[in-house]
C-alpha positions in Angstrom: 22.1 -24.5 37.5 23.8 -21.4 36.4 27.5 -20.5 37.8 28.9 -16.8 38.6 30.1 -14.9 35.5 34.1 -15.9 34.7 36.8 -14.8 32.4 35.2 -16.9 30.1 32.5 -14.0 28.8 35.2 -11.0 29.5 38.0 -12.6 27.6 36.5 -14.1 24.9 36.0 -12.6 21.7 32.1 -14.3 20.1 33.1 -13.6 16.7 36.6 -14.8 17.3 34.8 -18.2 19.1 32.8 -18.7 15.8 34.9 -17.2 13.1 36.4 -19.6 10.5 39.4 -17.8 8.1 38.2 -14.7 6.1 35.1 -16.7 5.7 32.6 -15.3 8.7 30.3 -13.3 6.1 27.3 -16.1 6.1 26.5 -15.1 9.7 25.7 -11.9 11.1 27.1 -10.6 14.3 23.7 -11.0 16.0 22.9 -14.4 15.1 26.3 -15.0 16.7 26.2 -13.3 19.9 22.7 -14.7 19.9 24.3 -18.5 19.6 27.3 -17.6 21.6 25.0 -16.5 24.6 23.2 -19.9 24.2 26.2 -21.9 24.5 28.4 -20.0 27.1 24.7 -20.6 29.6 24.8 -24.5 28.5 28.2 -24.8 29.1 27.8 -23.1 32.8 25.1 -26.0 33.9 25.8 -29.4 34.9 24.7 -32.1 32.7 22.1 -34.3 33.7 23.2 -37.7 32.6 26.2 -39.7 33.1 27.5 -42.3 30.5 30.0 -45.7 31.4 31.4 -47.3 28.6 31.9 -51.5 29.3 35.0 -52.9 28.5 33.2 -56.0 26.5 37.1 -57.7 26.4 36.7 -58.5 30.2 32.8 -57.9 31.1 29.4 -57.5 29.3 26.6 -54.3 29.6 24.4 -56.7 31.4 26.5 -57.8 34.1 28.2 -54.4 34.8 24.1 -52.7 34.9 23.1 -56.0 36.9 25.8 -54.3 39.7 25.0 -50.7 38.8 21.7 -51.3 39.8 22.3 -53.0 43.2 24.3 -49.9 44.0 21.6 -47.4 43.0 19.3 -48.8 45.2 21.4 -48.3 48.6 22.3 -44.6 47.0 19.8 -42.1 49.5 17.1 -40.9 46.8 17.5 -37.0 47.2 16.9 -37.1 43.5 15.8 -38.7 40.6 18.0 -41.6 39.4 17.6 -44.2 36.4 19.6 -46.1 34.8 19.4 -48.3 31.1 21.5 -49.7 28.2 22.0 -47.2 25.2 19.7 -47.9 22.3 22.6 -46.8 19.9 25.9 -47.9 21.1 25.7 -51.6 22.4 28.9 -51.1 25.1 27.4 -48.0 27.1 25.6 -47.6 30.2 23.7 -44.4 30.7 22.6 -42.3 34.0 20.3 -39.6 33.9 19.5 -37.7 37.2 18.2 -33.9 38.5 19.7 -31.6 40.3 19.6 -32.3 44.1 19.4 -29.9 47.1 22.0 -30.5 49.3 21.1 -31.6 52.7 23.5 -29.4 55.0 26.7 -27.1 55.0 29.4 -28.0 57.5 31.6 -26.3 59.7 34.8 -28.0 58.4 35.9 -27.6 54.8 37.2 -29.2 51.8 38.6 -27.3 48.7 39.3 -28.2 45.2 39.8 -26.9 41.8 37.9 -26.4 39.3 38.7 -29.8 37.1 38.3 -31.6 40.3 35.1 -30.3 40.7 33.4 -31.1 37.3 34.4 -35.1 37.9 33.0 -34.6 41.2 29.4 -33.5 40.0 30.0 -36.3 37.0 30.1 -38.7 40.0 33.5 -39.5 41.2 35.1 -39.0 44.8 37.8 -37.0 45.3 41.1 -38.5 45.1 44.2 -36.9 46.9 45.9 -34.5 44.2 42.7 -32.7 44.0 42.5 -31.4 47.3 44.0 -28.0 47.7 42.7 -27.6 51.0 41.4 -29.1 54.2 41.2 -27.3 57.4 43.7 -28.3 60.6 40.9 -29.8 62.3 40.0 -32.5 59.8 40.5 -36.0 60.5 39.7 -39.3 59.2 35.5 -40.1 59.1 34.6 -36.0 59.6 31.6 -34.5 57.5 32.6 -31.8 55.5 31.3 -29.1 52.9 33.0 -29.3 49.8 33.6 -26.3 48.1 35.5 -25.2 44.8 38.4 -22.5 44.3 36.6 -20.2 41.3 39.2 -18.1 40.8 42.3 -20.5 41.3 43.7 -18.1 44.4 43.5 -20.9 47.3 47.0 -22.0 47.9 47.8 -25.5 47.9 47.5 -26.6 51.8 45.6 -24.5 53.0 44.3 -25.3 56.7 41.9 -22.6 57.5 38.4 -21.7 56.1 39.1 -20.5 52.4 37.8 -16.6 52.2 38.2 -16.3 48.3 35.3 -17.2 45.9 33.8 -20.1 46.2 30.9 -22.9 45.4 29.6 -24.9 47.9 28.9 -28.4 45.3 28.7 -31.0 48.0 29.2 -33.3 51.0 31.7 -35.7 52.1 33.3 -38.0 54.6 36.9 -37.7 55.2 39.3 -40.2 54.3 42.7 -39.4 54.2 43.4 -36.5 57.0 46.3 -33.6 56.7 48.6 -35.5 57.5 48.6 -37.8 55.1 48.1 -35.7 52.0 51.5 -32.7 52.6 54.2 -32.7 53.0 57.7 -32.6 51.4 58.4 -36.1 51.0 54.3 -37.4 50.4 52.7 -38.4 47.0 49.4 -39.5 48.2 47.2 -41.7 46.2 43.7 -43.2 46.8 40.2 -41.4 47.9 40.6 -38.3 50.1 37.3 -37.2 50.5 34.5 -39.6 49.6 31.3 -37.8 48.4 28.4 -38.3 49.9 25.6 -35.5 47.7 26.5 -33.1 45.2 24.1 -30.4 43.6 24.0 -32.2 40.8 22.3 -35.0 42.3 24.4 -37.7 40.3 25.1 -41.0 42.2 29.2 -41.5 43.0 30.2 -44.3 41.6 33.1 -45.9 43.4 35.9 -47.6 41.8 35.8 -51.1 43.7 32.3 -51.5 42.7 33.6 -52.8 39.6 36.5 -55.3 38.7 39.1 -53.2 37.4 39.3 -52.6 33.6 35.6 -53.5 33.3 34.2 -50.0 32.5 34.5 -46.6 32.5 33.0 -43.2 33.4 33.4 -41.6 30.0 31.7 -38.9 28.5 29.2 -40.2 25.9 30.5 -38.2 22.6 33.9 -39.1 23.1 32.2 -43.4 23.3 30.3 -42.1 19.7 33.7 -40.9 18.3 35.3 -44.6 18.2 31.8 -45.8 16.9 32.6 -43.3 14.2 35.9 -44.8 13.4 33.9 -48.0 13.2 37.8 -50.4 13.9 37.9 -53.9 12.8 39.5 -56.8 13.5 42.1 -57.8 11.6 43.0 -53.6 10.2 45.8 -51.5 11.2 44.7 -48.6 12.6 46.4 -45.6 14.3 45.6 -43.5 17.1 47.6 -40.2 16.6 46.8 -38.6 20.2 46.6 -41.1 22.7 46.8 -40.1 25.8 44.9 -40.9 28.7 44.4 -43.9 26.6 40.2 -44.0 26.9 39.5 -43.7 23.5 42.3 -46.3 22.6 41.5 -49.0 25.2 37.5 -48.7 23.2 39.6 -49.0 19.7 40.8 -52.1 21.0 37.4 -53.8 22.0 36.1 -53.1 19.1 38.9 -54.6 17.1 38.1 -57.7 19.5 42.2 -57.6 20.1 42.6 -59.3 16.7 45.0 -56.7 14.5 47.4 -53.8 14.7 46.5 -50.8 17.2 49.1 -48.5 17.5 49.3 -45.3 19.9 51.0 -42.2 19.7 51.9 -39.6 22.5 54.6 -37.1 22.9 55.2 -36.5 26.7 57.0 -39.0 28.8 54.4 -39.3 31.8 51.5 -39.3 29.7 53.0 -42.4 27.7 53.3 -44.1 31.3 49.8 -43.2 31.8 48.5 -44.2 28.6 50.6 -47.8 29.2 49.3 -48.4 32.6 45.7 -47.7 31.3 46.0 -50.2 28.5 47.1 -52.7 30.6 44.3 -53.1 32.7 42.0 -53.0 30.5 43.4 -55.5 28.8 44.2 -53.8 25.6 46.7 -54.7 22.9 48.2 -51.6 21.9 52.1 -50.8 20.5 52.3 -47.1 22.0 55.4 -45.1 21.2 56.7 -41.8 22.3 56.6 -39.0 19.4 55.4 -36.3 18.2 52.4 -37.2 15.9 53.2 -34.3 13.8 56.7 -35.7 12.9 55.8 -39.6 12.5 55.3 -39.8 8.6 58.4 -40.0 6.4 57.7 -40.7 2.4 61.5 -43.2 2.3 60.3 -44.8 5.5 60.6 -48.4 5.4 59.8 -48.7 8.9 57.6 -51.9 9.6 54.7 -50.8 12.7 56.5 -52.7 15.3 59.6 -50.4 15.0 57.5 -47.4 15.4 57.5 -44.1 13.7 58.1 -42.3 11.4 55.4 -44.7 8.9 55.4 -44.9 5.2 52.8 -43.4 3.1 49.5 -45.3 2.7 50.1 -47.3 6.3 46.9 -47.4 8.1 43.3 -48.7 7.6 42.1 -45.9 10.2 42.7 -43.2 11.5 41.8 -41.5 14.8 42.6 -37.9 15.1 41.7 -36.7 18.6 43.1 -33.4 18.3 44.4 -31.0 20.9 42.0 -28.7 20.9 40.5 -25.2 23.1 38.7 -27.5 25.1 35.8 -24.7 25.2 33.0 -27.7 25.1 34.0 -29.1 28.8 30.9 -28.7 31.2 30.7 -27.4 33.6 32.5 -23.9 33.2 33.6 -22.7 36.3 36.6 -20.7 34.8 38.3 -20.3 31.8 41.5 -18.0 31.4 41.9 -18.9 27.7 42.7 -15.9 25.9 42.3 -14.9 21.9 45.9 -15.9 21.1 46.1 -19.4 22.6 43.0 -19.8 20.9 44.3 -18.9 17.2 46.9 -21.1 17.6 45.4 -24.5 18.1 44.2 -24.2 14.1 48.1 -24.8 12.5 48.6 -27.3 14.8 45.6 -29.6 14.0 46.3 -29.0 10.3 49.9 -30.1 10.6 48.0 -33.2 12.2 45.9 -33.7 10.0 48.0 -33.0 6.8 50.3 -36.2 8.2 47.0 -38.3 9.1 46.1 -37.9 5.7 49.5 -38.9 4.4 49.7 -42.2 6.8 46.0 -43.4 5.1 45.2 -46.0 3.0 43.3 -45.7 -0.2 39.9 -45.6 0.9 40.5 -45.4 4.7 38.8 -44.1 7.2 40.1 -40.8 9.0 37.9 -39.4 12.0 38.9 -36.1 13.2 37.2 -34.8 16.8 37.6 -32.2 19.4 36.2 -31.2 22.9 35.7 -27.7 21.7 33.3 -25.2 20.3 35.2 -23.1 18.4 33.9 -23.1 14.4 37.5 -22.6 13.5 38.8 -25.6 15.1 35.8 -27.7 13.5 34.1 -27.0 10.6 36.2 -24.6 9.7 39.3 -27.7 9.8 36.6 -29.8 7.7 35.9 -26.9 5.1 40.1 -26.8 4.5 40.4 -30.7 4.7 38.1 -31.0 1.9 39.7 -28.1 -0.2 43.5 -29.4 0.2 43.0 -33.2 -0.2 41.0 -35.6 -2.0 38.3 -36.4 0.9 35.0 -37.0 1.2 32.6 -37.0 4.4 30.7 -40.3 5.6 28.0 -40.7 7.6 28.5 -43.1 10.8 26.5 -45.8 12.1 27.0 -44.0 15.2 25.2 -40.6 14.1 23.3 -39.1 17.3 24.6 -35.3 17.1 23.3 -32.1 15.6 24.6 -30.9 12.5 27.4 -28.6 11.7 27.3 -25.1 12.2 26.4 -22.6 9.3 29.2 -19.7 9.0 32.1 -21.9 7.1 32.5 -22.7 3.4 30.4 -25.6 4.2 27.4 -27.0 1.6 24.1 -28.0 4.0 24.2 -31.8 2.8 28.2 -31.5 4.3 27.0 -30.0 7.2 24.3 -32.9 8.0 27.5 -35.4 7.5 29.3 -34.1 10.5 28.5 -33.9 14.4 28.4 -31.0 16.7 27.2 -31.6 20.6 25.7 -28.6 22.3 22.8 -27.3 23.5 20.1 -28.2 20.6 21.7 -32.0 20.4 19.4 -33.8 22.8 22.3 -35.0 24.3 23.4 -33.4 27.4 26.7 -34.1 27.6 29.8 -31.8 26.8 30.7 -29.9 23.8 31.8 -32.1 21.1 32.7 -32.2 17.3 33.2 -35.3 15.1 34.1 -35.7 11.0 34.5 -38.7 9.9 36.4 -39.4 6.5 36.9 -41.1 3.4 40.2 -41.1 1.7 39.6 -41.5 -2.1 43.1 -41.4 -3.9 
């Protein structure tokens, strides 16, 4: 399924998307719009699979598809629905379902935004802070159409029918009315709406149907991009951009809890985030609040317990997550991004990476990944890791996407090394980008 045109195509510049510095001569402008065009249309559709990772410190793939089962069953079959254990990654649970025609549109209304909306047709329910509006007449156990705000103009309690620009994705029963979601002195929590059918046709999966800690909905690059980093018990390893904590709760299964895991964040509620995560999934982590770009100091002396800045040479691993464009989330409703906040995500990641590099062990392991599309931000980070420091690409164990794209300073067997997700992957999840590392002196 296709969504309207956004800002995303008006505001975007395609050569600017796959440009890499003073090096864009190996592609011509058409074979980039031609891409580009490919791209921007996959990353307006809803994917068609859904992936869990199990926690395997507090449950095991066959117990958590044994319940994921019994809860497909009772799920109405408006579409197709199957579930199995990933060949490839022994901890992940995959979905794959078709589009579903909805069944009816309701008087009463729901409206959220656009974020809200993607987890939504991913397969979760709608929790309270992601309800901008819900008309006066709502109250607990009504049907209602859910709808999202395109353009971001619906104002936040809004209680009449919303006239802007909007997509009708779903059904749901009411949960939590008005009255308990505004007001001055309210900071709801829990299920607001819970969704009954989506156009995507995926399943919702509920949050009691498992114990907590035991898995979770995550996107199935981001479950390959730890497999990358390959952690083992017993190493010290280092996750530079923590927060929510998904990718560093996986470090720590992998690691068996048996080692040194340590996680770094820079804002204050995301820390608090990131520790309450950890905790119930039962990972052993040291997380500390800094700014990863700051946390290497050559004089340091600083053992890991005491937190940052490191010495040289500290870590076994190294996961670099980086902030990013976030151009590869699916789907694209609306994306206001312009051409200068793009271009400036580049110096940042290389700052990143220049003290990731630093912090590395002779012969460790650095994996660098993004949620973006952008050839500067990947390949075009790769082509100057390899030029400034004494690196070499690996291939993981965990190799399922495409190669890298042509257009950087890239050789073709460097290019088969790395892993781009999009539209010719075979996967169809969301835009993704791993390297993964080899420190040699």
């Amino acid at each position: 399924m296709l969504y309207p045109d956004s800002p995303f195509t008006e505001k975007l510049d395609t050569k600017l998307v796959y440009e890499i510095e003073n090096d864009s001569s190996h592609s011509s402008s058409v074979d980039l719009d031609s891409k580009f065009k490919e791209t921007f249309k996959w990353l307006c559709t809803i994917p068609k699979m859904s992936s869990f990772r199990v926690n395997k410190l507090k449950s095991s793939k066959e117990t958590i598809l044994e319940s994921l089962k019994l809860h497909l069953i009772s799920v109405p079959k408006k579409s197709n629905i199957c579930c199995n254990i990933s060949d490839e990654l022994d901890d992940t649970l995959i979905i794959h379902f078709t589009s579903n025609k909805l069944s009816n549109s309701y008087v009463k209304e729901v409206i959220i935004d656009t974020d809200c909306g993607a987890a939504v047709l991913r397969g979760a329910h709608i929790f309270a802070p992601g309800v901008l509006g819900m008309m006066s007449n709502c109250q607990k156990g009504d049907l209602v159409s859910i709808h999202i705000d395109l353009m971001k103009t619906c104002k936040k309690g809004l209680q009449k029918e919303f006239t802007g620009l909007k997509l009708h994705i779903g059904n749901g029963v009411v949960q939590m009315p008005r009255s308990q979601l505004y007001g001055a002195d309210l900071n709801p929590r829990g299920i607001a709406v819970e969704v009954s059918e989506t156009i995507s046709g995926c399943p919702q999966i509920s949050d009691d149907l498992f114990p907590p800690g035991t898995v979770l909905l995550q996107n199935l690059p981001s479950v390959i991009c730890v497999h990358t980093l390959d952690p083992q018990p017993n190493e010290v390893i280092l996750d530079m951009c923590a927060a929510p904590g998904h990718k560093t709760t996986h470090i720590a299964a992998l690691m068996k809890n048996q080692g040194t895991l340590i996680a770094i964040d820079k804002t204050p509620g995301k820390i608090k985030n990131l520790e309450r995560h950890c905790s119930v999934f039962d990972a052993k982590v040291q997380i500390f609040l800094a700014d990863s770009t700051k946390i290497f100091c050559s004089t340091s002396l600083n053992r890991y317990s005491e937190g940052p800045p490191f010495a040289a040479e500290s870590f076994d691993r190294i996961l670099l997550d980086a902030p990013c464009s976030a151009l590869g989330k699916r789907p694209q409703f609306r994306n206001n991004i312009t051409n200068k906040v793009l271009k400036s995500y580049v110096a940042l990641q290389k700052k990143l990476f220049s003290t990731a590099v630093n912090l590395l062990k002779l012969n460790g392991v650095l994996v660098y990944s993004t949620c973006t599309i952008t050839l500067g931000e990947n390949e075009g980070i790769v082509a100057w890791a390899l030029n400034k420091f004494d690196l070499e690409l690996v291939k993981s164990k965990a190799h399922l996407g495409s190669p890298g794209l042509q257009g950087s300073s890239l050789k073709a067997e460097e290019l088969h090394l790395i892993q781009r997700f999009g539209p010719d992957t075979g996967i169809d999840s969301i835009g993704f980008f791993i390297a993964c590392f080899r420190k040699k002196r």
